[in-house]
N, CA, C and O atoms as a Tinker XYZ file with bonds, in Angstrom:
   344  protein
     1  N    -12.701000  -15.782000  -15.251000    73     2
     2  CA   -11.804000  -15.177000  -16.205000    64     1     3
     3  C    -12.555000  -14.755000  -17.466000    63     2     4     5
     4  O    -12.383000  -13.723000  -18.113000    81     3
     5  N    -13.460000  -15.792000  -17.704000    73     3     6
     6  CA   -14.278000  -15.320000  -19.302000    64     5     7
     7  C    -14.782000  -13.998000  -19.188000    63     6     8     9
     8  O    -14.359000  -13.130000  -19.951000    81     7
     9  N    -15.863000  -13.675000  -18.095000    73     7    10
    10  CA   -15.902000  -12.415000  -17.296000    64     9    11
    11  C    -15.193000  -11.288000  -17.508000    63    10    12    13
    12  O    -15.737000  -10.219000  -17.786000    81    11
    13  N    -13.944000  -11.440000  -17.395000    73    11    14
    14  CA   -13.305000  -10.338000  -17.307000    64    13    15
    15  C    -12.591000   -9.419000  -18.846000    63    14    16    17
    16  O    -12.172000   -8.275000  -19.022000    81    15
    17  N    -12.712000  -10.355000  -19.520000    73    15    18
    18  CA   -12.759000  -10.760000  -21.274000    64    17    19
    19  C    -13.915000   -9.714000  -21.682000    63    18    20    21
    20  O    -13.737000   -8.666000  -22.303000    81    19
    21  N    -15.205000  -10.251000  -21.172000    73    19    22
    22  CA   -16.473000   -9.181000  -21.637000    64    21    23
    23  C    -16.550000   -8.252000  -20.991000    63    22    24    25
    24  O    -17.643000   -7.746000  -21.246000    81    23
    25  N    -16.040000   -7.682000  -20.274000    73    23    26
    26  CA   -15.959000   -6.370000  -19.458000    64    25    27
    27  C    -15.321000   -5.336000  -20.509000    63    26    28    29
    28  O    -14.551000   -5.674000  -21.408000    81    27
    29  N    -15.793000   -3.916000  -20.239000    73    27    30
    30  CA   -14.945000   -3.054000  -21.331000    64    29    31
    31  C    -13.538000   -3.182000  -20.834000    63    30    32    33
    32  O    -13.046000   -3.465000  -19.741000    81    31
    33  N    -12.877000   -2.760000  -22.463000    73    31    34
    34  CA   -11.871000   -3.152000  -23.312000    64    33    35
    35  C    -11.168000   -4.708000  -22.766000    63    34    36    37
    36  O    -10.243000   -5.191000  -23.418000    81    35
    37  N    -11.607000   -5.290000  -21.747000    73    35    38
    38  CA   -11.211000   -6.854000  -21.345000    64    37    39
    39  C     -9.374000   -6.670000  -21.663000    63    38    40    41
    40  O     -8.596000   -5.737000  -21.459000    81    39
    41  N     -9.176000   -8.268000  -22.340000    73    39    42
    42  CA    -7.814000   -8.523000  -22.407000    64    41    43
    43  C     -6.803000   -7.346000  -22.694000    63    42    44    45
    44  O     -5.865000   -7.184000  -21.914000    81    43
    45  N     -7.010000   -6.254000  -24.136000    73    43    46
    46  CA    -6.583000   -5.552000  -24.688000    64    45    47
    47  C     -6.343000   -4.234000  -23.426000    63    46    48    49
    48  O     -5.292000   -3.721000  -23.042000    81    47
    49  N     -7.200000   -4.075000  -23.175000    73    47    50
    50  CA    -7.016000   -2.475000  -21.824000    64    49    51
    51  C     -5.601000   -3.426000  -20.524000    63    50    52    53
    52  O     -4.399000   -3.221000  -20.352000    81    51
    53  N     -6.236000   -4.070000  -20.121000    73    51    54
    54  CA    -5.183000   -5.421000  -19.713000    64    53    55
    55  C     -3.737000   -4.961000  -20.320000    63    54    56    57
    56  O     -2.856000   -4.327000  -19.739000    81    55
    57  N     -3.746000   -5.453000  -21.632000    73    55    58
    58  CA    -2.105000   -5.616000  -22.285000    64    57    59
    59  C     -2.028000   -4.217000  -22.164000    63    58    60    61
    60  O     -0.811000   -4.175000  -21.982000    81    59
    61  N     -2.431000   -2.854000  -22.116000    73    59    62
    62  CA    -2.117000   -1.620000  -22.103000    64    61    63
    63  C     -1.505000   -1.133000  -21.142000    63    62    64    65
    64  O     -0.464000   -0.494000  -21.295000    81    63
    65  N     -2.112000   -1.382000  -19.860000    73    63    66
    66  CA    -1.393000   -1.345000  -18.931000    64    65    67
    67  C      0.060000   -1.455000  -18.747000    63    66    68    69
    68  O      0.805000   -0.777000  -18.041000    81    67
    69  N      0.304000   -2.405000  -19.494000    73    67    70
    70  CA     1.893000   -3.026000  -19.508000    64    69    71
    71  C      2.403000   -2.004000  -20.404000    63    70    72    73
    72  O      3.611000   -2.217000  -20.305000    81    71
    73  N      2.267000   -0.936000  -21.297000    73    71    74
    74  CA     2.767000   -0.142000  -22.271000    64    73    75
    75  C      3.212000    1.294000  -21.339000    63    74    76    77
    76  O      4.227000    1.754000  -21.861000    81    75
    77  N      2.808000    2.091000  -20.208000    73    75    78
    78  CA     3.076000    3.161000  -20.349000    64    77    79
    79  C      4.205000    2.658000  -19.255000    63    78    80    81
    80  O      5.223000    3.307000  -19.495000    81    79
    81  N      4.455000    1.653000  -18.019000    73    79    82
    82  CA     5.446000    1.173000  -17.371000    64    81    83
    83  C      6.869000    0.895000  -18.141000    63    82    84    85
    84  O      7.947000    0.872000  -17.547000    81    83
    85  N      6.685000    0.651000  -19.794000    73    83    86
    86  CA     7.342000   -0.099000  -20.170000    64    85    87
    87  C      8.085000    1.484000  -21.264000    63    86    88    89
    88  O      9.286000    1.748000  -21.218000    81    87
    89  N      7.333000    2.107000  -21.917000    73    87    90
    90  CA     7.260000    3.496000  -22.231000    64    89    91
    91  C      8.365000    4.545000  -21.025000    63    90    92    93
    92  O      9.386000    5.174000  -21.304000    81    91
    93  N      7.672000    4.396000  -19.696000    73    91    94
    94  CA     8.431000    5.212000  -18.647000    64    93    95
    95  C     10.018000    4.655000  -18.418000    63    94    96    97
    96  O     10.922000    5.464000  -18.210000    81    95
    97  N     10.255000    3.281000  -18.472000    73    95    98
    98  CA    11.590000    2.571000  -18.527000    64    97    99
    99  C     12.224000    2.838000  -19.813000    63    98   100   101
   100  O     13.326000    3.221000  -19.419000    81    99
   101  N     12.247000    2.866000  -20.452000    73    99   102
   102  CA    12.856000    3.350000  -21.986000    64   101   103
   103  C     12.762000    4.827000  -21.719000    63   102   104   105
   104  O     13.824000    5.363000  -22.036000    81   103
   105  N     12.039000    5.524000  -21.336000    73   103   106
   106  CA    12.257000    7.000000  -21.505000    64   105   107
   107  C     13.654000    7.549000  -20.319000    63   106   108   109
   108  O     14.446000    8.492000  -20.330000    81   107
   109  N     13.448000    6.611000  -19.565000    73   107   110
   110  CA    14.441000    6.746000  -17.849000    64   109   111
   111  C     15.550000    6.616000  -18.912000    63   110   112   113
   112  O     16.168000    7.540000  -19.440000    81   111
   113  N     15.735000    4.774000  -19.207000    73   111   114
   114  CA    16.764000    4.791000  -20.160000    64   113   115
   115  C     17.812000    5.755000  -20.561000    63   114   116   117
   116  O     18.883000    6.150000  -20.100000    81   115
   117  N     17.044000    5.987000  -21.653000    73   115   118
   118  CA    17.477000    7.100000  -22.412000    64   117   119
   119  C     18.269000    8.910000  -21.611000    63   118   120   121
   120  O     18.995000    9.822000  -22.008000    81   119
   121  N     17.615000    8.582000  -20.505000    73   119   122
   122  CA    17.557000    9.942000  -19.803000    64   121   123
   123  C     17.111000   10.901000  -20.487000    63   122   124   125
   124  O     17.889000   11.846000  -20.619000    81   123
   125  N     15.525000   11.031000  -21.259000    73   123   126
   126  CA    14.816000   11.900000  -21.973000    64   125   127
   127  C     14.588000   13.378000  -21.187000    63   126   128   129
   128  O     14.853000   14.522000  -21.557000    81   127
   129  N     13.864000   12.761000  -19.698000    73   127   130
   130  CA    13.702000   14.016000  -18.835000    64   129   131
   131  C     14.755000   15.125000  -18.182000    63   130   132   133
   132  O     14.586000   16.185000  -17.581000    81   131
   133  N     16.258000   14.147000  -18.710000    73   131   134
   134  CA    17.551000   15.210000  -18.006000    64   133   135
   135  C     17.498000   16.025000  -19.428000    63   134   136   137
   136  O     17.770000   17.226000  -19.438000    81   135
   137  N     17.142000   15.338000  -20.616000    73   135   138
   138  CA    17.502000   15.854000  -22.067000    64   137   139
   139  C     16.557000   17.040000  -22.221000    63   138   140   141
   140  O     17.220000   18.064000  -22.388000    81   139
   141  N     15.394000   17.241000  -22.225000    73   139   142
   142  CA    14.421000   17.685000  -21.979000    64   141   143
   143  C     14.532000   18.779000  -20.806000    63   142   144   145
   144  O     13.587000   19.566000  -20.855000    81   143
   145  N     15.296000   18.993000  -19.930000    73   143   146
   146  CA    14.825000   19.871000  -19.065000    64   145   147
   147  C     16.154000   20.403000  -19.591000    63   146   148   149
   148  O     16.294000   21.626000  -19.629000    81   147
   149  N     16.993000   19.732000  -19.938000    73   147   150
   150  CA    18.454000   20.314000  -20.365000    64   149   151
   151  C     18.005000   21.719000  -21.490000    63   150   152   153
   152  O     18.717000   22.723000  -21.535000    81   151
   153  N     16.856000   21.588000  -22.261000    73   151   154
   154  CA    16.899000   22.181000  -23.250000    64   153   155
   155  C     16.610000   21.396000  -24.603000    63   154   156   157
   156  O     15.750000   21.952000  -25.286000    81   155
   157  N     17.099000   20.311000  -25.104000    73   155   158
   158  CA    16.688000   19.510000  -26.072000    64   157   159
   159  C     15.278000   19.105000  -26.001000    63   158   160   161
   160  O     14.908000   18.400000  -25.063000    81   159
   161  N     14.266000   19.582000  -27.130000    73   159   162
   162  CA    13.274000   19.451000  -26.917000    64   161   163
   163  C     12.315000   18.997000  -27.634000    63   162   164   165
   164  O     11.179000   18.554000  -27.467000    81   163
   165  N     13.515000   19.350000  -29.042000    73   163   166
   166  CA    11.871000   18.594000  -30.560000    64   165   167
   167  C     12.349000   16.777000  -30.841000    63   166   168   169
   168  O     13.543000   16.485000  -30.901000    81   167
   169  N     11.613000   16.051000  -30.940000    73   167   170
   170  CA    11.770000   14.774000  -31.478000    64   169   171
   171  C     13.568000   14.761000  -32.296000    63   170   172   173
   172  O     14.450000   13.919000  -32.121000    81   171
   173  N     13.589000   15.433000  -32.770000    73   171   174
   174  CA    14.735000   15.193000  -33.859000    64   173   175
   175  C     15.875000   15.763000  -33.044000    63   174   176   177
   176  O     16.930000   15.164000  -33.249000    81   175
   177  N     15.936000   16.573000  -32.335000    73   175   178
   178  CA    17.421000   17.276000  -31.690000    64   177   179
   179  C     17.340000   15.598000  -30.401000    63   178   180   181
   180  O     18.187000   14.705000  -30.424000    81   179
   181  N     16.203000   15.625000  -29.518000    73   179   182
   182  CA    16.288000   14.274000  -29.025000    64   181   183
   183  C     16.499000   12.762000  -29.143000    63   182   184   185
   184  O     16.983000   12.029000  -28.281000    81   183
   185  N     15.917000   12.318000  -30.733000    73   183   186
   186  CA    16.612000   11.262000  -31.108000    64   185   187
   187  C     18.351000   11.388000  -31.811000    63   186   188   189
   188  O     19.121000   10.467000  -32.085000    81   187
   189  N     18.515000   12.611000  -31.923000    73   187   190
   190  CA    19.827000   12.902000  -32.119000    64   189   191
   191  C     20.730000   12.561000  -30.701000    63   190   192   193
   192  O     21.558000   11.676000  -30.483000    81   191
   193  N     20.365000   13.316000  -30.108000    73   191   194
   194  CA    20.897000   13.359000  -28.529000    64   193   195
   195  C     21.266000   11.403000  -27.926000    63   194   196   197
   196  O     22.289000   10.798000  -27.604000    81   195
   197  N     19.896000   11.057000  -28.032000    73   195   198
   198  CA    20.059000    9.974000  -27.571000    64   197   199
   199  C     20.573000    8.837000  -28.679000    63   198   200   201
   200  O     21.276000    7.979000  -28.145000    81   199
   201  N     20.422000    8.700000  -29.737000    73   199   202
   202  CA    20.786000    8.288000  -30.775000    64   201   203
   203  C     19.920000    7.245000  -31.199000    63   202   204   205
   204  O     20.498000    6.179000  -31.411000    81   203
   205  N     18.620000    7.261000  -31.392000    73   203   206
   206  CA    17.518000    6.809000  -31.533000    64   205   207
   207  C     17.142000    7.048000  -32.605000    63   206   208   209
   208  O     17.740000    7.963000  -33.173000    81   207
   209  N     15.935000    6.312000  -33.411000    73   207   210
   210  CA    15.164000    6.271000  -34.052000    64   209   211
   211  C     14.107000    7.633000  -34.198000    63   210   212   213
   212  O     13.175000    7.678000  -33.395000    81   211
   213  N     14.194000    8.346000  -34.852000    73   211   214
   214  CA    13.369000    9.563000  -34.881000    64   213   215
   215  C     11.888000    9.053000  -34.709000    63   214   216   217
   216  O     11.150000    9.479000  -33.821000    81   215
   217  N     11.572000    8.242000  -35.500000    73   215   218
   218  CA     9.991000    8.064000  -35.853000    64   217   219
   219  C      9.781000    7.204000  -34.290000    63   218   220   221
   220  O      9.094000    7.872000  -33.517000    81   219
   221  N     10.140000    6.177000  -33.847000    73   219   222
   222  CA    10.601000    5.324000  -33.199000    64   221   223
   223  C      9.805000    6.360000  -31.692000    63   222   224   225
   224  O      8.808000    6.254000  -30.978000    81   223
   225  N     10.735000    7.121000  -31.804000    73   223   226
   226  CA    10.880000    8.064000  -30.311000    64   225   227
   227  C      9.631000    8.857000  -30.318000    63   226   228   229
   228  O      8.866000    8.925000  -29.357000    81   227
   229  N      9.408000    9.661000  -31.853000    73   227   230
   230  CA     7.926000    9.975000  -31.539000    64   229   231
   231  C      6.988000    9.462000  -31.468000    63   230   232   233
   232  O      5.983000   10.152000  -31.636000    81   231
   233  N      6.840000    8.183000  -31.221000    73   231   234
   234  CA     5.691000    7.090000  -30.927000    64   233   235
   235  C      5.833000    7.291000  -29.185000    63   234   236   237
   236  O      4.928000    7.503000  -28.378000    81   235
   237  N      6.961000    7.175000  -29.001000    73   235   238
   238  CA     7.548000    6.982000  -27.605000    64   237   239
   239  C      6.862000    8.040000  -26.686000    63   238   240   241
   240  O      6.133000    7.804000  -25.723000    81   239
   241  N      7.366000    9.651000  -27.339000    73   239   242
   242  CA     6.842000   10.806000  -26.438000    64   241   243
   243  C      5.318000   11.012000  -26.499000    63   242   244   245
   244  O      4.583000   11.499000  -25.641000    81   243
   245  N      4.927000   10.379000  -28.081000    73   243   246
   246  CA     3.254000   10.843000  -27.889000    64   245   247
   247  C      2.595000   10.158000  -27.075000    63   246   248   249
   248  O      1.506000   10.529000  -26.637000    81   247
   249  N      3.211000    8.967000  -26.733000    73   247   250
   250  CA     2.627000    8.180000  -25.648000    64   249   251
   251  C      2.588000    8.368000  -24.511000    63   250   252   253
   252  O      1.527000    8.061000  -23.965000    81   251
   253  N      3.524000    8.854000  -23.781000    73   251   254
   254  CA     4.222000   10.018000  -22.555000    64   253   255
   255  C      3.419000   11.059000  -22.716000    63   254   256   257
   256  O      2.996000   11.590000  -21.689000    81   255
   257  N      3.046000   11.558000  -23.924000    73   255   258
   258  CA     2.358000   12.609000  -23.975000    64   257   259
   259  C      0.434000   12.323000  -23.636000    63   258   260   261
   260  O     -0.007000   13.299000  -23.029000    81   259
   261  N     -0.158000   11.741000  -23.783000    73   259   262
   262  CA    -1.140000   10.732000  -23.586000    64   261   263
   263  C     -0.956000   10.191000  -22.075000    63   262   264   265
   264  O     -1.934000   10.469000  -21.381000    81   263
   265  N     -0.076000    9.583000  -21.493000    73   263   266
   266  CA     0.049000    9.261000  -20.340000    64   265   267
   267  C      0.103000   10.827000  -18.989000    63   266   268   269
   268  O     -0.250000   10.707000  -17.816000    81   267
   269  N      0.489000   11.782000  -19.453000    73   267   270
   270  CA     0.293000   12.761000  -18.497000    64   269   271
   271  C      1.598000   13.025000  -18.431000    63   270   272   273
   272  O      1.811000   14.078000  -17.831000    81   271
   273  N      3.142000   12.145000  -19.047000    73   271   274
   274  CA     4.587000   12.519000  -18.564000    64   273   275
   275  C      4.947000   14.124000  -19.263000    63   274   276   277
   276  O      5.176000   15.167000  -18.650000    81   275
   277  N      4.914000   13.948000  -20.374000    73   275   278
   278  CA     5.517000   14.648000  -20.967000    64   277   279
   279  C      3.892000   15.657000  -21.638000    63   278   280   281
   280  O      2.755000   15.186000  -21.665000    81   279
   281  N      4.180000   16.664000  -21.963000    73   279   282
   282  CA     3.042000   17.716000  -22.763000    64   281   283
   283  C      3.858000   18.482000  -24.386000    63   282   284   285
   284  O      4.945000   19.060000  -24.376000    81   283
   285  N      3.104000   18.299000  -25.461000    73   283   286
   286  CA     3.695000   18.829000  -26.287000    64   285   287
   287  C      3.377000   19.805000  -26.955000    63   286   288   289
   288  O      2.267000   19.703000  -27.478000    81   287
   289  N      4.062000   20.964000  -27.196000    73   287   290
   290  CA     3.806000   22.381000  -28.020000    64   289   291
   291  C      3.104000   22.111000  -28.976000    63   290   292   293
   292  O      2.976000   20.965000  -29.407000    81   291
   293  N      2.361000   23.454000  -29.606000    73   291   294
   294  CA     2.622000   23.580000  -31.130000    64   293   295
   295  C      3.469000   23.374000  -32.080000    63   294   296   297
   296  O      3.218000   22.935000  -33.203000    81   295
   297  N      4.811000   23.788000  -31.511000    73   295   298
   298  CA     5.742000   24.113000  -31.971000    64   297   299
   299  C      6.789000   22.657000  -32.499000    63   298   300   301
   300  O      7.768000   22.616000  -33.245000    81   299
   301  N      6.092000   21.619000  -31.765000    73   299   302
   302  CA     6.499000   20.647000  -31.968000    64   301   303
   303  C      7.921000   20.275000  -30.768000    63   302   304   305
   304  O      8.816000   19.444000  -30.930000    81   303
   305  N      7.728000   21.119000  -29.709000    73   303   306
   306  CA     8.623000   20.602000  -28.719000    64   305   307
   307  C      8.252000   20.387000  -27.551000    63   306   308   309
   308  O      7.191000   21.002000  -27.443000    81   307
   309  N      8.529000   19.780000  -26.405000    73   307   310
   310  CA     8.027000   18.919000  -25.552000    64   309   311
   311  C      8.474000   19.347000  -24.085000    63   310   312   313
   312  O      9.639000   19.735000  -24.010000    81   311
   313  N      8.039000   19.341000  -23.395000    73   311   314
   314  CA     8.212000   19.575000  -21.526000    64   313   315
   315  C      7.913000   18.437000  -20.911000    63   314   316   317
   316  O      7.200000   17.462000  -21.149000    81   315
   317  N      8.524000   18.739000  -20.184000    73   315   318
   318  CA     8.223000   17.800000  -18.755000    64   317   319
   319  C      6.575000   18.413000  -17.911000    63   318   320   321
   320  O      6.287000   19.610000  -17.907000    81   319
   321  N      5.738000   17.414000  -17.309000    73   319   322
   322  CA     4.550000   17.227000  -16.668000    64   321   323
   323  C      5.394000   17.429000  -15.267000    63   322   324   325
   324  O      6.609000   17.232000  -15.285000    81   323
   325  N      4.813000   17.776000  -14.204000    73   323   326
   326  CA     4.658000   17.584000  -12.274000    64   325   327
   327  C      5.023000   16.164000  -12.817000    63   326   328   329
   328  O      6.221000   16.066000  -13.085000    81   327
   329  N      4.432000   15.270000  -12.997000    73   327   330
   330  CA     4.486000   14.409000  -13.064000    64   329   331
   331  C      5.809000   13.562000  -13.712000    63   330   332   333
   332  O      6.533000   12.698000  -13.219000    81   331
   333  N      5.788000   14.155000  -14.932000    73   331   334
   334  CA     7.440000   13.675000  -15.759000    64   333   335
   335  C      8.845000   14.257000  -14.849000    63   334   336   337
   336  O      9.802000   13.486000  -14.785000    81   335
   337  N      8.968000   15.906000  -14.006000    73   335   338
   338  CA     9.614000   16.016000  -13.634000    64   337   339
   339  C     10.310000   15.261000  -12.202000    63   338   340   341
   340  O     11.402000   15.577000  -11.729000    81   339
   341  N      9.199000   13.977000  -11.544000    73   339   342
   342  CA     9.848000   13.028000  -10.709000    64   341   343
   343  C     10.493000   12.862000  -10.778000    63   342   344
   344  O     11.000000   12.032000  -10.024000    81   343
């Protein structure tokens, strides 16, 4: 186990793992990807929609966004990935 500790990122890459599973269940939740393909698309019309935390949620999608689910504009609005549209 100590081993696996000194290996790159060890414990911490470990606890990460557990974040984008846990990220994808809260986004299901919510039903972000029906919201999202519906047309609702910037952080703020979506935490509206769902009735969420604005700041909250954009932690949420940039992470989705980072994970490969979701991809985000310039424009500051968001799509579904091949991948997000599962």
């Amino acid at each position: 186990m100590a081993e696996a500790a000194t290996e790159w990122g060890g414990g911490l890459w470990a606890a990460a793992d557990l974040v984008t599973p846990m990220a994808i269940r809260v986004a299901a939740t919510l039903r972000l990807a029906d919201h999202i393909a519906a047309g609702t698309q910037t952080a703020e019309a979506l935490a509206t929609a769902v009735d969420a935390d604005r700041d909250a949620l954009e932690r949420l999608l940039g992470h989705l966004v980072t994970a490969g689910v979701l991809t985000r504009a310039g424009t500051g609005s968001y799509s579904l990935t091949a991948l997000g549209g599962r």
